[in-house]
C-alpha positions in Angstrom: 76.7 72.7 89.9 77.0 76.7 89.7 78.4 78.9 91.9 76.3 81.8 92.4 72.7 81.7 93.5 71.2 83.7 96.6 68.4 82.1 98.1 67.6 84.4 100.0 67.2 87.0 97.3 65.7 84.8 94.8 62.4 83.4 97.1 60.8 86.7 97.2 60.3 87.0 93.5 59.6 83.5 93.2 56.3 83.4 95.3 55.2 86.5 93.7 55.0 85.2 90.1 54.6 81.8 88.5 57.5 82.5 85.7 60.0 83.7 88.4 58.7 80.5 90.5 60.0 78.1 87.2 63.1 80.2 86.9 63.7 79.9 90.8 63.7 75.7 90.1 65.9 75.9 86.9 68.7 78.1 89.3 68.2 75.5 92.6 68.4 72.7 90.4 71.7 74.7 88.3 73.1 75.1 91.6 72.1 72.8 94.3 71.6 69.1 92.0 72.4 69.3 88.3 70.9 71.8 85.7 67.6 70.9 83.7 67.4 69.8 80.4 64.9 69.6 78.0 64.2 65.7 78.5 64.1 66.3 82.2 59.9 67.3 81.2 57.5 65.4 80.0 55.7 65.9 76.2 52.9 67.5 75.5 51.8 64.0 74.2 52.2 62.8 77.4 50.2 64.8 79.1 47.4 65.0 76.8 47.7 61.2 77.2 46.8 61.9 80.6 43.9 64.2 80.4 42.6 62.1 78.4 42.6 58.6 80.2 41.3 61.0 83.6 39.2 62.7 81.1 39.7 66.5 82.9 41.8 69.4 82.4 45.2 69.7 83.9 46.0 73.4 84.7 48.0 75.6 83.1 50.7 75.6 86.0 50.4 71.7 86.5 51.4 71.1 82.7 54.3 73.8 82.9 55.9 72.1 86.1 55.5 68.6 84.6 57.4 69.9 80.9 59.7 71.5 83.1 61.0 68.9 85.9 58.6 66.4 85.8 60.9 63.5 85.0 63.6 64.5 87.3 63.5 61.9 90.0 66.4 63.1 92.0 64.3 66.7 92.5 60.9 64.8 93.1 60.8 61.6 94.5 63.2 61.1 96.9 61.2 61.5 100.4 57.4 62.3 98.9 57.0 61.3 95.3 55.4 63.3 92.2 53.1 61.1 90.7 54.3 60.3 87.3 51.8 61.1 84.3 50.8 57.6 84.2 49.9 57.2 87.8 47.9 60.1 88.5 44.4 59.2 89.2 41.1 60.9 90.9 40.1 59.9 94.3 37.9 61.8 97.0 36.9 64.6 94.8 40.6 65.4 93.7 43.5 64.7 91.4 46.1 63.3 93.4 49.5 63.9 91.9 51.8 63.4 95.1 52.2 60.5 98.0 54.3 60.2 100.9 56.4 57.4 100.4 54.7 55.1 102.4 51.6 56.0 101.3 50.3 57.8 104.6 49.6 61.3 102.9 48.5 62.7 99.7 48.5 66.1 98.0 45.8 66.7 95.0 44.1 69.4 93.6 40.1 69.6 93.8 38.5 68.7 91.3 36.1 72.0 91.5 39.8 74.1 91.5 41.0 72.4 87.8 39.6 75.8 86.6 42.1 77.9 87.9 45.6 78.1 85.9 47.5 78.0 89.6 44.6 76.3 91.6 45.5 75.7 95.5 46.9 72.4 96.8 45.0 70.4 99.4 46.7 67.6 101.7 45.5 64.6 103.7 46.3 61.8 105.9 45.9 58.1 105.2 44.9 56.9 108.4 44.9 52.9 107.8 44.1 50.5 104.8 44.3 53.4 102.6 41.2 55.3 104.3 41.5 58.7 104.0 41.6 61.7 106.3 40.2 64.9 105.6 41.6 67.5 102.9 43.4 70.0 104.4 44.8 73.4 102.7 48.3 72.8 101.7 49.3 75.8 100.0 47.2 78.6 97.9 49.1 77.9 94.7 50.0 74.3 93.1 53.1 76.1 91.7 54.1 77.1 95.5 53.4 73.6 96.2 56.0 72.6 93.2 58.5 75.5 95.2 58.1 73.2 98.4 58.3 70.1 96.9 61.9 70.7 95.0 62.9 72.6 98.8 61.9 69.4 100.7 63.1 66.9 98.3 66.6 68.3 98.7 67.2 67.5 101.7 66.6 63.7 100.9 68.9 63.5 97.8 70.9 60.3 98.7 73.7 61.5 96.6 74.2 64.4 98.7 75.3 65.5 102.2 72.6 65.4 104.1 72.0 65.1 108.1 69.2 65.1 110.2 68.6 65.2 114.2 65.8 66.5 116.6 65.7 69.7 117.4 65.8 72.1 120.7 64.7 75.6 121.6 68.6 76.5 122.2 69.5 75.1 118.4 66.9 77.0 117.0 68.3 80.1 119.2 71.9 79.2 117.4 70.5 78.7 114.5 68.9 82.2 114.2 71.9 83.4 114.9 74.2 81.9 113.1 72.6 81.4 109.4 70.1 83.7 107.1 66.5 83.0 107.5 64.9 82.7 103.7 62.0 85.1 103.6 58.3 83.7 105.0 55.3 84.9 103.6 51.9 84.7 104.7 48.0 83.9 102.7 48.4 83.0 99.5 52.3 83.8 99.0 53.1 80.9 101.1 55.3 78.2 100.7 56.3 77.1 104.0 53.5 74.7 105.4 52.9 74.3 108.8 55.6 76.7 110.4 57.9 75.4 108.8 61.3 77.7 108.9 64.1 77.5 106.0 68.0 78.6 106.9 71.0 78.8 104.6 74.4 79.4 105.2 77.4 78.5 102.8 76.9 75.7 100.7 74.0 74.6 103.4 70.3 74.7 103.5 68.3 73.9 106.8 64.8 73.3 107.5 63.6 73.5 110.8 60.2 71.9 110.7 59.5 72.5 114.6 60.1 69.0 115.3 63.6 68.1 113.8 66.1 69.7 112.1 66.9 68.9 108.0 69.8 69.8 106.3 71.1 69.6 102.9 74.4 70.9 102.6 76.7 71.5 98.4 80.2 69.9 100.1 81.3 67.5 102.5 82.7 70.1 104.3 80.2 72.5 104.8 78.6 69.0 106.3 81.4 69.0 108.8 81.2 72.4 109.6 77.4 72.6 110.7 78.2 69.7 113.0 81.4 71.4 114.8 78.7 74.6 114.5 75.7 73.3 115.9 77.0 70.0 117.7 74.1 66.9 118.8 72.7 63.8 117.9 73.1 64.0 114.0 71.4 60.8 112.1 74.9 59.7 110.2 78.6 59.1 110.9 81.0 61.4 108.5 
């Protein structure tokens, strides 16, 4: 892992251009997991393969995300998964390219959206027996949507530090406090679903998703020190 990489500086670029966006992943995963490589994509092969067994388009942005990360697990499939080549299929008008892990939400892109180079991201709830909920807007970009994932999938990484507890109006009041809010945006420069708030402190990143509080932290003891910081009902035992 490196040892310089502001997050806070970095995100505003990131959701204003799809190149910076790619180059924002390559420095998370430098810094936060293990740098990419060029096997961590997949070929081009591959995902002409996979155009043409669904026999559309993939986007421009969709095909760059997938050469770039697409086979790294430990950034994509640890909570939600990235559907791999191979598994991506067309359902309710959409390409479906991510599921929660038990299968109760999916993320695809309309199939009237494959167009665009960086079409939006819808969502949806699997309500029972795989029946399907409405689709929802997700996020105006699928390469915002990529920004998310790797965010969110962080704080799952079982070879990590990671903790997790519910949250309270006097945490989030510490919180504020204590560590740097990363820049939200708003429209189509989103990439915060939902409300949902990202911290980061030294060695640390924290999402607060209004419900419960994630964290991801570089070190064991940057672990111990948010729970000596911000004391309560954390998920494991150090």
């Amino acid at each position: 892992m490196s040892t310089s990489f502001d997050l806070c500086e970095r995100i505003t670029p990131a959701v204003h251009d799809r190149r910076e966006t790619w180059n924002f992943i390559r420095d998370f995963a430098s810094h936060w997991v293990t740098p990419l490589e060029e096997s961590d994509g997949y070929s081009e092969s591959v995902l002409s393969a996979a155009e043409e067994r669904l026999g559309i388009p993939l986007p421009a942005a969709f095909n760059e995300a997938y050469a770039l990360f697409g086979c790294r697990s430990d950034l994509t499939r640890n909570s939600e998964y990235l559907l791999e080549p191979t598994a991506l299929y067309l359902d309710h008008d959409a390409l479906i390219f991510r599921r929660e892990n038990q299968g109760a939400a999916l993320w695809g892109i309309l199939l009237a959206d494959l167009q665009y180079p960086d079409p939006p991201v819808y969502h949806c709830s699997c309500i029972v027996n795989n029946v399907m909920d409405e689709w929802e807007p997700w996020l105006a970009r699928f390469s915002l949507a990529c920004l998310d994932l790797i965010l969110w999938e962080s704080l799952s990484d079982s070879t990590m530090p990671t903790e997790f507890r519910d949250s309270n109006d006097e945490d989030i009041a510490l919180i504020e406090r204590l560590y740097s809010e990363l820049p939200s945006f708003q429209g189509s420069h989103s990439y915060t679903p939902f409300g949902v708030r990202w911290f980061t402190g030294p060695d640390l990143l924290l999402c607060d998703t209004g419900a419960d509080l994630r964290v991801r932290t570089r070190t064991r003891e940057a672990l111990w020190s948010l729970r000596e910081t911000l004391p309560g009902d954390w998920l494991y035992e150090l």
